[in-house]
N, C-alpha and C positions, 0 to 999 in steps of 0.2 A: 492519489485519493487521500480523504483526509478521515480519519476515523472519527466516529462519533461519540460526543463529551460522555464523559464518566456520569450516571446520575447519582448525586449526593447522596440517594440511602447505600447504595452501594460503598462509596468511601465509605462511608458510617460503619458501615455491616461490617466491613473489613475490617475497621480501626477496634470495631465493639469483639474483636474472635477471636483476634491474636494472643498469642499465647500470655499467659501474667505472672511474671515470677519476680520471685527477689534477681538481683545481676548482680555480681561478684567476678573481679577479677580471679581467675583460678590459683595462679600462680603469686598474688598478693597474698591470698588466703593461705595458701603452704608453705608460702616466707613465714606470716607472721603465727602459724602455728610452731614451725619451726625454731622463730625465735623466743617463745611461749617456754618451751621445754628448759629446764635448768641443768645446768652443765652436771658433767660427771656418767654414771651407768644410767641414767633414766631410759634413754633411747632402747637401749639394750633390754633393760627388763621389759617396754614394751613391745620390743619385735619375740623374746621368749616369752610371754602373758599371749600374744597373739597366736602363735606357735599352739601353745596350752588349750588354749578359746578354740581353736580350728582341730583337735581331737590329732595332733602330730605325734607322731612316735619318736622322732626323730630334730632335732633342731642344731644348724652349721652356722657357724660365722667362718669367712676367709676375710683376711685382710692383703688386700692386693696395692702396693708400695709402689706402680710402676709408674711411672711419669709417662703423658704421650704428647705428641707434638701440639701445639699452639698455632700455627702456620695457615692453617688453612681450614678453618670451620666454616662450617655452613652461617653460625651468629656469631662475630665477635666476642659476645660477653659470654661465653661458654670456655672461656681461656684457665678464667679461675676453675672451672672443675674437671682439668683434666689430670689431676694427680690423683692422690690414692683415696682408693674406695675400699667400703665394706659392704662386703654382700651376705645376703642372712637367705637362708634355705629352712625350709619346712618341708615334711612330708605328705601333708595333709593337702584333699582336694580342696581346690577353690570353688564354692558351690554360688550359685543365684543369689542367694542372700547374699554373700561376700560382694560378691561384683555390685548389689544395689548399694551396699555399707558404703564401699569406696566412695561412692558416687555423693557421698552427704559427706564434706568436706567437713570435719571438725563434728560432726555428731557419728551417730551411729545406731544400727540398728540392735546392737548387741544390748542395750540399757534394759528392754523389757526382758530380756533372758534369764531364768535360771541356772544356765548350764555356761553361760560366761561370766566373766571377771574382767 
């Protein structure tokens, strides 16, 4: 059997519903924020500023020095980052807002806020 043609207001309807946003690669965008930041403690004072901002009692850095194998990754180019990391803890819940914040890549919802920095 052969199915019956598409009628053009349909393509149309379709073409006129879909969704319209800006498109950004994700991970272009957190390179080049990334590369944005200038060398030195910047990073740092923004992971304690955010700590601060999110109501934390409490704020960790560990620096983990361990090298791990190269051999066998799921991508390739994931070689470069398998040596040492820093990982940063807060005590503070991650609330709805937070998770919407993340989600706006290079802006944020804390700008109209009083109670952050």
């Amino acid at each position: 059997t052969v199915d019956p043609p598409v009628p053009l207001l349909s393509v149309a309807m379709e073409a006129a519903t879909r969704a319209f946003g800006q498109k950004i690669d994700l991970c272009t965008r957190i390179r080049d924020i990334l590369e944005a930041y200038p060398d030195g403690s910047t990073v740092l004072k923004e992971l304690l500023q955010n700590a601060d901002d999110a109501g934390a009692s409490t704020f960790k850095l560990l620096l983990d020095k361990r090298e791990h194998g190269r051999d066998s990754l799921a991508f390739p180019g994931a070689a470069d980052f398998q040596g040492a990391a820093l990982y940063a803890y807060n005590d503070a819940v991650f609330t709805d807002d937070d998770f919407e914040s993340i989600q706006r890549v290079g802006g944020s919802l804390k700008a109209g806020s009083l109670t952050k920095t």
